[in-house]
N, C-alpha and C positions, 0 to 999 in steps of 0.2 A: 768852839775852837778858841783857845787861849790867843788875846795877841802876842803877847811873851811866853818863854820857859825859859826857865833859869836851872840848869842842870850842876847841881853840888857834886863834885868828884873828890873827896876827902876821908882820908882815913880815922882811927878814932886816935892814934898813938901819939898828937902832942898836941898845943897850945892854939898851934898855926892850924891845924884842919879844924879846931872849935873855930876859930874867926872865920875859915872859910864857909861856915855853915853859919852862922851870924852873919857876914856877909850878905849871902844867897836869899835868907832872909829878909834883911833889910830892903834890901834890891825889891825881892816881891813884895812889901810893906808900898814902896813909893808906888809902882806900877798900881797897886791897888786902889791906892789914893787918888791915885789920879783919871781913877775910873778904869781904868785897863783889866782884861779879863789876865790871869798869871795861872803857869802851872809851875809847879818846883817837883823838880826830879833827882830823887836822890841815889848816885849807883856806890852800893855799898858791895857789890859782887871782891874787887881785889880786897877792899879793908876784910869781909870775911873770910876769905882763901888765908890773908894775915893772920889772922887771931886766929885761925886752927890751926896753921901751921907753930904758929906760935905756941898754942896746945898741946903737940904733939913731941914738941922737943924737949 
């Protein structure tokens, strides 16, 4: 069992969701470092509901 998760909720459609996933990253880089068990959870369920809706217009 992880002592952290770091859960990414970001879309792929601009600048700001890459930092938040760079971010979420980082984050789980330090806990690591520091000995900490991390899990990073990434929900990409609405960014994909986006991009096929996006698809289909």
């Amino acid at each position: 069992m992880p002592n952290a998760a770091i859960v990414v909720l970001a879309g792929t459609e601009s600048a700001s969701d890459l930092g938040r996933v760079v971010n979420g990253l980082q984050t789980a880089t330090e806990f690591d470092d520091a000995g900490d068990d991390v899990e990073i959870i990434f929900d990409v369920r609405k960014s994909l509901r986006d991009f096929r809706a996006n698809q289909n217009a």
